[in-house]
C-alpha positions as CSV (number, residue, x, y, z in Angstrom):
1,X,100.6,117.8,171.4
2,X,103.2,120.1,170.0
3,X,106.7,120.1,171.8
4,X,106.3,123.9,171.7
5,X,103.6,126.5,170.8
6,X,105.3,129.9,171.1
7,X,108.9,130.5,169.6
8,X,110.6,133.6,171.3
9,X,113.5,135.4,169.7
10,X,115.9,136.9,172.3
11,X,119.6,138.7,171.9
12,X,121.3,142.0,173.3
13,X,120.1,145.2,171.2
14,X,121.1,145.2,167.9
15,X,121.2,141.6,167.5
16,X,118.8,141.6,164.9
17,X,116.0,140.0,166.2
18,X,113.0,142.0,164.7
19,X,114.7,140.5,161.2
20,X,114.5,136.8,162.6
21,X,111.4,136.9,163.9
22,X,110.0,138.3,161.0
23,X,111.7,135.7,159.2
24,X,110.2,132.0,161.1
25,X,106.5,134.4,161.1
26,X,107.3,133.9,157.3
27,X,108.4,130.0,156.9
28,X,106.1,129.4,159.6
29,X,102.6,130.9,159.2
30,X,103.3,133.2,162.2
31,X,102.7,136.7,164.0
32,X,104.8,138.7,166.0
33,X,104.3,139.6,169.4
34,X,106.6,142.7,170.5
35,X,108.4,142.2,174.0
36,X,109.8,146.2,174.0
37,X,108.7,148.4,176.9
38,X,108.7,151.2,174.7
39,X,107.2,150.1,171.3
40,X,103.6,150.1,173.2
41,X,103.8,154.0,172.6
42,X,102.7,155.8,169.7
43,X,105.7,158.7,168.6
44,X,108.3,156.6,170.3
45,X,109.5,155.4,166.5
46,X,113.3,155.6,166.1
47,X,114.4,155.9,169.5
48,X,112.7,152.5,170.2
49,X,114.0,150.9,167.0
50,X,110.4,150.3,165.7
51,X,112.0,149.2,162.4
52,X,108.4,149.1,161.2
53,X,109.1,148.5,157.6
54,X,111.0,145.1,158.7
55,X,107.4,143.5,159.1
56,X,106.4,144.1,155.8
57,X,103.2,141.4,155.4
58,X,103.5,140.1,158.7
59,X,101.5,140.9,161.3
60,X,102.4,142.1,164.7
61,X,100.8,142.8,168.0
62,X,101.5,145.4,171.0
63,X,103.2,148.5,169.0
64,X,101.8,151.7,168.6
65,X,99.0,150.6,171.4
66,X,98.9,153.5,173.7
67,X,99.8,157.5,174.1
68,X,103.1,159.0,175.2
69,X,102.2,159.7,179.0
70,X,99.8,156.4,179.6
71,X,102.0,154.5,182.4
72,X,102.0,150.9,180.7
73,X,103.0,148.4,183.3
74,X,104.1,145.0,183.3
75,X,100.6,143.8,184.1
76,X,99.1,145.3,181.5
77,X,101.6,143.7,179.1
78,X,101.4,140.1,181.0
79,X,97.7,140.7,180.0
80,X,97.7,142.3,176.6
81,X,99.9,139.6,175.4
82,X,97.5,136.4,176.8
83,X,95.3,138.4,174.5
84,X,97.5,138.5,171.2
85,X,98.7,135.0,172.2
86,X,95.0,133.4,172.1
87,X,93.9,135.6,169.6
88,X,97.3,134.1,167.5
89,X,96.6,130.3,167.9
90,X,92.7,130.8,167.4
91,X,93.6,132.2,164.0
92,X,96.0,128.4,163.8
93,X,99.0,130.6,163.3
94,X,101.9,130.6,165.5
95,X,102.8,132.9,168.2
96,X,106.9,134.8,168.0
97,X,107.2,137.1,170.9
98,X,110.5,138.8,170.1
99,X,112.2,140.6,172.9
100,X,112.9,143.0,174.5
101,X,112.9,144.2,178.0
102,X,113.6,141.6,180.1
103,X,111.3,142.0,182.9
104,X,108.7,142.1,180.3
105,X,110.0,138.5,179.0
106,X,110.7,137.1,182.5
107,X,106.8,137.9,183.2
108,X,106.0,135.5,180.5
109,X,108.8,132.9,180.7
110,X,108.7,132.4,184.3
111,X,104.3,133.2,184.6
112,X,104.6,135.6,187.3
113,X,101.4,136.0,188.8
114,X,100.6,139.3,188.7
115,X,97.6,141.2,190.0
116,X,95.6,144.6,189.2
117,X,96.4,147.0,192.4
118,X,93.7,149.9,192.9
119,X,95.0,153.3,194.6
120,X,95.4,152.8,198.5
121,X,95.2,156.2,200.1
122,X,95.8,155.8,203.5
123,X,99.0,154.2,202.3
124,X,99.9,157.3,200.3
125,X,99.1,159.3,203.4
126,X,101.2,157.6,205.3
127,X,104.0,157.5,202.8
128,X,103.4,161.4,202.5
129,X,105.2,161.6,205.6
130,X,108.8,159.7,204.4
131,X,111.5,161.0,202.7
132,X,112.5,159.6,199.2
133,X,115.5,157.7,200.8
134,X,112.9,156.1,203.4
135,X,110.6,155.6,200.5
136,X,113.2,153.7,198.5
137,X,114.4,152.0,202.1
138,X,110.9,150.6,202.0
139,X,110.5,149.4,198.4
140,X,114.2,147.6,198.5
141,X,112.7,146.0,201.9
142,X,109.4,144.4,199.9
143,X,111.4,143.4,196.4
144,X,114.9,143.5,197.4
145,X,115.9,141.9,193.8
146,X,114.0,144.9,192.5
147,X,115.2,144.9,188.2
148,X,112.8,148.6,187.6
149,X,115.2,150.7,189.2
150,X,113.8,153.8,187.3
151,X,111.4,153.3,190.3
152,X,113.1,154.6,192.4
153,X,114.5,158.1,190.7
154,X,110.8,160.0,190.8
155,X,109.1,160.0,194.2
156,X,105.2,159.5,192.3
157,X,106.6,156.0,190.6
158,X,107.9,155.3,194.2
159,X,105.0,155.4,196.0
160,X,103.2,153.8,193.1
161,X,105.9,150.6,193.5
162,X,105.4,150.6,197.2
163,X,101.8,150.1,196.9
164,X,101.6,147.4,194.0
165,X,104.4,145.3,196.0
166,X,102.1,145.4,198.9
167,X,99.2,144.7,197.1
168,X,100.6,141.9,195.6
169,X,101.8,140.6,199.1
170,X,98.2,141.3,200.7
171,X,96.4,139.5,197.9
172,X,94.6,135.9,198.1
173,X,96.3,133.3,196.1
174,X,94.0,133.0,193.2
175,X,94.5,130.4,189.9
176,X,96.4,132.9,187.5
177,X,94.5,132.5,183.7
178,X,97.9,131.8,182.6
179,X,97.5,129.9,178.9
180,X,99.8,126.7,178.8
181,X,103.1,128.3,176.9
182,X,105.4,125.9,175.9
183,X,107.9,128.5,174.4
184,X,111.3,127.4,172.0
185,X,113.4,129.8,173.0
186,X,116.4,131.3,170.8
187,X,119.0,134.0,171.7
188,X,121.2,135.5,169.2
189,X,125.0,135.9,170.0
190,X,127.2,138.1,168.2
191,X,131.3,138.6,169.3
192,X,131.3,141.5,171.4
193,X,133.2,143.7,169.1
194,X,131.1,143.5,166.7
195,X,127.9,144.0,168.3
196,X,129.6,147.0,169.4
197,X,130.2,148.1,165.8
198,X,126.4,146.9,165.3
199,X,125.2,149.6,168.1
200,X,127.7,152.8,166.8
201,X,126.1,151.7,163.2
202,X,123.3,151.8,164.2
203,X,122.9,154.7,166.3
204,X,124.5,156.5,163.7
205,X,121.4,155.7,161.2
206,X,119.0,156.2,163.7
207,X,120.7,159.8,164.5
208,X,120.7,160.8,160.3
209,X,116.8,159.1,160.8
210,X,115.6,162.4,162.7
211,X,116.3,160.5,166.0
212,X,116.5,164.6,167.7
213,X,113.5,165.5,165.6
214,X,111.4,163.1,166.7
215,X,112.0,164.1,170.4
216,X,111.5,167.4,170.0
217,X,108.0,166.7,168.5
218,X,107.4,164.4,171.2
219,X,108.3,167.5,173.9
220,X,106.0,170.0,171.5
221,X,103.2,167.3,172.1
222,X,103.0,167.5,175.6
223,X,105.5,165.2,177.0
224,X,107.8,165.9,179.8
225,X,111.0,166.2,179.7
226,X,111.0,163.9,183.3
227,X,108.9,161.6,181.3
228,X,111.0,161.4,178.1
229,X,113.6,160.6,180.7
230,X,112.0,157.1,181.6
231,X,111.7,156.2,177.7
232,X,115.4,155.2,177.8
233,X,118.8,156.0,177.4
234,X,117.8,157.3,173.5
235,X,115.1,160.1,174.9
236,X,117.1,160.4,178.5
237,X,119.8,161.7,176.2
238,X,118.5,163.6,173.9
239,X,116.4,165.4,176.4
240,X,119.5,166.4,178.1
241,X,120.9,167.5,175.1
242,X,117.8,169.9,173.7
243,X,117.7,171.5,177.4
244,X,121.0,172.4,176.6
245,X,123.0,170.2,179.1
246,X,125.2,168.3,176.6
247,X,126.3,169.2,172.9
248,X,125.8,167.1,170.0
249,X,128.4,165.3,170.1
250,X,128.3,164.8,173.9
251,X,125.1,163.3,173.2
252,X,126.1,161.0,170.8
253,X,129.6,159.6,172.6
254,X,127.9,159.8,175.9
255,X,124.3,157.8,174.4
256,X,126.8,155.7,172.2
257,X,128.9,154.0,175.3
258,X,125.7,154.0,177.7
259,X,123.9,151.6,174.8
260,X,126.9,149.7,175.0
261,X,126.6,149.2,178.8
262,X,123.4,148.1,178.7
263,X,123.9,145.2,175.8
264,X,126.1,144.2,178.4
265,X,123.5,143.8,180.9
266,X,121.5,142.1,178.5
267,X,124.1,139.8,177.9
268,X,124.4,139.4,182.0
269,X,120.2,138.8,181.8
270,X,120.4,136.4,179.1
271,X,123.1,134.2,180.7
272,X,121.5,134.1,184.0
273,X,118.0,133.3,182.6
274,X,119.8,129.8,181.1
275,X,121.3,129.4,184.7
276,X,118.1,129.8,186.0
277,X,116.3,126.8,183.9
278,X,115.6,128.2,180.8
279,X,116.4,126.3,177.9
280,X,118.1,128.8,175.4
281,X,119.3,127.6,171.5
282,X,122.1,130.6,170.7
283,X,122.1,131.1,167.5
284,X,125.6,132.5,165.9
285,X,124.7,136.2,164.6
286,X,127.9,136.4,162.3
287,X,125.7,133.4,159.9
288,X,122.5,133.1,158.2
289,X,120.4,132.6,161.2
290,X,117.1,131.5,160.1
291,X,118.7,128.0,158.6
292,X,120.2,127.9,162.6
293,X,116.8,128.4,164.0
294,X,114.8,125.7,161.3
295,X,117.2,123.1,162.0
296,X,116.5,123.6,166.0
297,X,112.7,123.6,165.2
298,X,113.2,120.4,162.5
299,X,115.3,118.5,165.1
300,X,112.8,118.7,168.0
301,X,109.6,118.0,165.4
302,X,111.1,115.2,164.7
303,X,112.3,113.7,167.5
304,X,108.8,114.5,168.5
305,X,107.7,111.8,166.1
């Protein structure tokens, strides 16, 4: 029995972990499995840092897997990745989720059971009758460590939280067709000034990239601007910006620090997921990282032996 049958590459935004990944799918007969809320969608290229051209040969799984305006949910990516991960180790090749958004990852680290709610409408016709702020009293009440907080900004997604959380309360313990992951987990950790000169770099590229363009064409296609506005800070911004609500360079300062802000949280998610139990291997970004990674992956082989 292997010590481990899934690696997954982890690190704040910017980190570089497409790259990595893409590197041990290489050494290692590997596919890629992508952890990003937003890379499901189709359109959604350089906002979501697709970085399509970094897979070259390799093969990956859950990008470019559903429309602008489908509402992909956590269970749908619990599920669609049981699928890519048995499809992966069927083919004998090995499994490198690279990541993300961190609910996504917690629901495969930690296994959450997860269930398929239908549409309850005597609930919705009884929340009908609440405000938003007793609607959000309510969902706090049934997750109070709630981590989707764009939940609670647009009353249908609100209603739509409310009634999975009770679902998933009301339903039957059943025997979750969870596949036995035994993941080797590495995070990558940069100083934080210079995964702040990372992000600006970057942003910059992806701004020179068509970053506005690409929204625009998105908004021509038929998406909302409320739904751009749950596709992240890139699209929140930009939106705001081509309605006329902030100027260019507005945009950019304002998108700039609120990127920064949230590598922090990821930071906060990372270090709290090691406190929790999980066994992280940091990996130091300012070095050659795959050599870091293959002498983790050698050491445990062998003392496997």
């Amino acid at each position: 029995m292997s010590v481990f049958n899934m690696l997954v590459v982890l690190g704040s935004t910017a980190s570089g972990k497409t790259k990595l990944a893409v590197e041990l799918a290489r050494m290692l007969n590997g596919e890629i499995i992508s952890a990003d809320s937003r890379q499901v969608y189709r359109g959604l290229d350089i906002g979501s840092g697709k970085d399509l051209e970094e897979y070259q040969e390799i093969k990956h799984h859950l990008i470019d897997i559903v429309d602008p305006g489908y509402e992909y949910n956590i269970f749908d990516f619990q599920r669609n990745v049981i699928q890519a991960f048995e499809q992966i180790t069927e083919n004998e090749k090995l499994a490198i989720m690279a990541g993300g958004s961190a609910l996504y990852v917690d629901a495969i680290l930690k296994g959450y059971r997860l269930i398929e709610v239908p549409e309850n409408k005597e609930l919705r016709a009884t929340l009908a009758t609440l405000t938003h702020q007793q609607l959000t009293e309510k969902l706090l009440q049934l997750k109070p460590n709630l981590h989707n907080t764009t939940d609670l900004i647009d009353r249908d997604r609100l209603v739509r939280a409310i009634e999975i959380a009770q679902g998933e309360q009301n339903a039957p313990e059943t025997a979750c067709d969870f596949p036995n992951f035994k993941p080797l987990v590495f995070a990558i950790k940069w100083p934080r000034e210079v995964i702040r000169q990372r992000i600006t770099l970057r942003l910059k590229d992806r701004m020179e990239q068509g970053l506005i363009e690409e929204v625009v064409q998105l908004h021509a296609q038929g998406v909302s601007w409320e739904t751009l506005y749950f596709y992240g800070l890139e699209y929140r911004f930009i939106a705001q910006h081509l309605q006329g609500q902030l100027s260019k360079n507005d945009c950019f300062q304002k998108l700039n620090s609120a990127i920064h802000q949230f590598s922090k949280k990821q930071d906060t998610w990372l270090r709290r997921l090691e406190r929790n139990g999980t066994n992280i291997h940091w990996l130091e970004g300012g070095k050659a990282l795959l050599p870091q990674a293959m002498a983790v992956i050698a050491q445990l082989t062998h003392s496997e032996k």
